[in-house]
N, C-alpha and C positions, 0 to 999 in steps of 0.2 A: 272103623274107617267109614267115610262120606262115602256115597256112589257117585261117580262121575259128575250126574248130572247139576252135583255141585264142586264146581274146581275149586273157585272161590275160597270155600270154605274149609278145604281141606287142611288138617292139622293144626288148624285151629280150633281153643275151646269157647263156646258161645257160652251168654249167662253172665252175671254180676259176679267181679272177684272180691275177696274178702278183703281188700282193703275199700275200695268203693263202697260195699258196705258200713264199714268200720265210720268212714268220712262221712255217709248220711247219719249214723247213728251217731255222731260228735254235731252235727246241725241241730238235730233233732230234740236233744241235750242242752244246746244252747238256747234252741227256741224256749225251752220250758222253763228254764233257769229267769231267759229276761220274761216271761209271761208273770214266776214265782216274784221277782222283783215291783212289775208295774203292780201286781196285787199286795204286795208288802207298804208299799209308798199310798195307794190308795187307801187302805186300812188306816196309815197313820194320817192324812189327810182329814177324814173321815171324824178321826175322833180329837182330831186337833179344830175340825170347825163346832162338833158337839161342845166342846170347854168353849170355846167363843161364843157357842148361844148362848148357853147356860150362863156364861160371864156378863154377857148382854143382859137375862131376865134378873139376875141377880142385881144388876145396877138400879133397873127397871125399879123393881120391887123396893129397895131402898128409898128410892126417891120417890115413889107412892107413899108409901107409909110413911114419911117425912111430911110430904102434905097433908094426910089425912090425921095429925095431929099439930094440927096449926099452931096451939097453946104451949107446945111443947117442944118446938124447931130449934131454938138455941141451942135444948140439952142432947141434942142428937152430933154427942161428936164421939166418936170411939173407933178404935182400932182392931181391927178383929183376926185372930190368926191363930192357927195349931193343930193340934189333932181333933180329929171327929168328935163334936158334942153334940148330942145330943140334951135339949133341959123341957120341960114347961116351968109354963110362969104362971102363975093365973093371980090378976091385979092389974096394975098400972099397963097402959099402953105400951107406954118405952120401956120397958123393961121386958115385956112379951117381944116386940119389936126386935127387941138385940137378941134375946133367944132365939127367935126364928132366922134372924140374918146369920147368928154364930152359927147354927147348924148348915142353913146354905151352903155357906164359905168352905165351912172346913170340911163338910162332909161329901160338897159334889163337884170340887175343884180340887186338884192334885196341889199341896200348898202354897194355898192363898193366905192372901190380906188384904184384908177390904181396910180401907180408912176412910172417914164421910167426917165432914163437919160444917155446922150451918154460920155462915156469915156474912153479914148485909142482905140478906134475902136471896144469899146464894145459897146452893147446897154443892159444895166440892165431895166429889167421891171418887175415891181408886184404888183400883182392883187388878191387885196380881196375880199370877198361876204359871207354876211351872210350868215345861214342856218337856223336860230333859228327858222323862219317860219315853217319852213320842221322838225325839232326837237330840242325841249326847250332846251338839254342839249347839242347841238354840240357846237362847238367855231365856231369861221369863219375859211370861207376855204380860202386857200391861193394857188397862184400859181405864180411860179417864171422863170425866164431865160435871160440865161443870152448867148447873141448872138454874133457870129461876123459879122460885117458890109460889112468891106470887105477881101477876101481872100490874 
């Protein structure tokens, strides 16, 4: 029992009861959960703009190597897709060419397809890759361009 000189307080118990408890630990819960969430979406963000660069330097790369075989621009058309190859080539330009782009493609993009082909002094090139990995319900991504060779 309280002493008098708390009336107030008499037969009452002071202190947190277990359900107030119970209710900050369901906050506390929740907070971590959408904490666990914004860090799940940022991951997949993350490595969903990595495949866009990489798909950028991949384009990049093609249509360098296209102009730095000026002699040989018409025969640069092919279609590139499938599992990881790795090849060397040693010989002909285009031929080393498609080997380094086939490795690119299939081995640092979750299934891609590159297609490039040169026409009128253009170079058309497009490049897909899945996402589904990163999220069930994207389509593939795609990226496209269409360059001139020369001025």
């Amino acid at each position: 029992m309280l002493p008098a000189v708390f009336p107030l307080f008499a037969g009452r118990s002071s202190g947190a009861s277990l359900i107030e408890a119970l209710v900050a630990l369901l906050v506390l819960c929740l907070g971590v959960l959408g904490v666990a969430a914004m860090q799940l979406t940022a991951l997949r963000q993350t490595e969903a703009a990595g495949h866009a660069a990489q798909a950028s330097l991949i384009m990049l790369d093609a249509s360098e190597r296209v102009r730095a075989n000026p002699r040989q621009q018409s025969d640069y058309r092919f279609d590139i897709s499938g599992p990881c190859q790795h090849a060397t080539v040693h010989g002909a330009r285009l031929l080393q060419d498609l080997a380094d782009l086939t490795e690119a493609v299939t081995c640092r993009l979750p299934h891609a397809r590159l297609r490039v082909q040169v026409d009128d002094g253009y170079l058309q090139s497009d490049l897909s890759w899945s996402a589904r990995r990163l999220h069930t319900d994207e389509p593939e991504m795609e990226l496209h361009a269409r360059t001139l060779l020369s001025p």
